[in-house]
C-alpha positions as CSV (number, residue, x, y, z in Angstrom):
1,X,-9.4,28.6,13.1
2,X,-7.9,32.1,14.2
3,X,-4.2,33.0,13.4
4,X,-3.5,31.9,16.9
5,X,-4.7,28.5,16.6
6,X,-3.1,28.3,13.4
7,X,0.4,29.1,14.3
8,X,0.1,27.2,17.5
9,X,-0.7,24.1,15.3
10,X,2.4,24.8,12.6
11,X,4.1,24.7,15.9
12,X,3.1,21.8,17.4
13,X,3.0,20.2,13.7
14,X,7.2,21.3,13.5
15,X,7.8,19.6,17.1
16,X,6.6,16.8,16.1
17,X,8.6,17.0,12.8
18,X,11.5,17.2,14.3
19,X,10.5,14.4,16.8
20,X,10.2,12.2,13.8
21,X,13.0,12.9,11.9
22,X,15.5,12.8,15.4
23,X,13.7,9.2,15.9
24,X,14.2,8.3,11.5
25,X,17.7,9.3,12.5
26,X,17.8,7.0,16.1
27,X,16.0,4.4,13.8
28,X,18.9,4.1,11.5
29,X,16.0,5.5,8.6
30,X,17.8,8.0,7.4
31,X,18.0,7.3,3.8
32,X,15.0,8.3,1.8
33,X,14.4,4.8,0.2
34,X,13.2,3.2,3.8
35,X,10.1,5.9,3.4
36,X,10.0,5.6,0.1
37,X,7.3,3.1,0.1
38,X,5.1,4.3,2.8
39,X,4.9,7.3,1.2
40,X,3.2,5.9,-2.3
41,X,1.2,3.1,-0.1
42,X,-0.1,6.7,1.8
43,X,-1.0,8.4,-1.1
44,X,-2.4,5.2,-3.1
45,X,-4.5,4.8,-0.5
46,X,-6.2,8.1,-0.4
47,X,-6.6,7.8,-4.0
48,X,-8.3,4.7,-3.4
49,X,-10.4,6.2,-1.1
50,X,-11.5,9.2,-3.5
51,X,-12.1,6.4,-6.1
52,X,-14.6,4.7,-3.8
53,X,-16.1,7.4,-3.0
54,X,-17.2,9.1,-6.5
55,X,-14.3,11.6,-7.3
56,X,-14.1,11.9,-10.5
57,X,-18.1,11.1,-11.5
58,X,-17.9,12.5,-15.3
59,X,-15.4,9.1,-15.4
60,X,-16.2,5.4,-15.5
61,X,-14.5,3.3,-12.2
62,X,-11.7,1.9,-14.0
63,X,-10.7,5.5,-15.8
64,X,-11.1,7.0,-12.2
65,X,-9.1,4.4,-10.7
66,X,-6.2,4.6,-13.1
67,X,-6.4,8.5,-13.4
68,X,-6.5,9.4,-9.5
69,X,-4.0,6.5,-8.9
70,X,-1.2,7.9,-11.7
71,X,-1.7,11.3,-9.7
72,X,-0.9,9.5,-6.5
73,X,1.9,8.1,-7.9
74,X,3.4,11.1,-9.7
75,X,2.6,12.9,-6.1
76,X,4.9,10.4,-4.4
77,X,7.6,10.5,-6.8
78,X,7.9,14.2,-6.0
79,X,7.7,14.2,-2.6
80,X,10.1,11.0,-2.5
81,X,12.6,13.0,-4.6
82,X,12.7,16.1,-2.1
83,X,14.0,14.2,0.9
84,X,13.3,12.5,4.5
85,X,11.8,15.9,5.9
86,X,9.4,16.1,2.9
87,X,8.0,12.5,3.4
88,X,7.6,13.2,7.2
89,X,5.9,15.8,6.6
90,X,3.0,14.1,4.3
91,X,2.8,10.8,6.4
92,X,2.5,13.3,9.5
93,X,-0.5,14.7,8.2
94,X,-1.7,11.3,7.1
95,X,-1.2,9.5,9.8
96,X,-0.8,11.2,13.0
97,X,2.3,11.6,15.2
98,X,1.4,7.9,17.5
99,X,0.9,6.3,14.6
100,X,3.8,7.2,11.9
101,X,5.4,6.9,15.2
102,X,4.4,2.9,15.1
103,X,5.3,2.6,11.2
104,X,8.5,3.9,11.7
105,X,9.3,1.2,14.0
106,X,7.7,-1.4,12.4
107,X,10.2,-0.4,9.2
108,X,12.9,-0.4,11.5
109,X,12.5,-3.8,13.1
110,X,11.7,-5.3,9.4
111,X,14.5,-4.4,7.9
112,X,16.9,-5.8,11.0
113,X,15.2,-8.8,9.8
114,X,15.7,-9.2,6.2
């Protein structure tokens, strides 16, 4: 990737930022706790994935599991405690724009249900 392509993508990557956090704002999502959860099921799920796939060989499955997990979870706790923009930010590069798009809505219509 040249320097071109990269700064075109941080671009394009902060549009859709601030896409996202104008529609968390439309959505009535603005406080950290409705992400809160979709940010460790995120990370918990990569972690997962690592697991399954052999990170952490020198380990047995459980040790991996529970070590790569506890990571995840610390992860999240960090990026949970540093605001909305911060968990945008990691579910955007998880998930895509169209999709965390989807989530988002799919939080907001649950919680006008419960």
């Amino acid at each position: 990737m040249t320097i071109t392509d990269t700064a075109a993508a941080e671009t394009e990557t902060d549009a859709a930022l601030d896409r996202l956090e104008e529609l968390v704002g439309q959505l009535g999502l603005t406080d950290v706790d409705h992400l809160d959860e979709l940010v460790y099921d995120t990370l918990n799920a990569d972690a997962s994935e690592q697991v399954n796939t052999g990170a952490r060989p020198e380990l047995d499955f459980l040790a991996a599991f529970d070590e790569l997990h506890d990571a995840a979870d610390d992860r999240a706790s960090r990026i949970n405690n540093q605001g909305v923009h911060a968990q945008l930010a990691v579910l955007l590069d998880a998930h895509g724009e169209i999709a965390l798009t989807a989530l988002l809505r799919d939080i907001a219509e649950q919680g006008t249900r419960l």
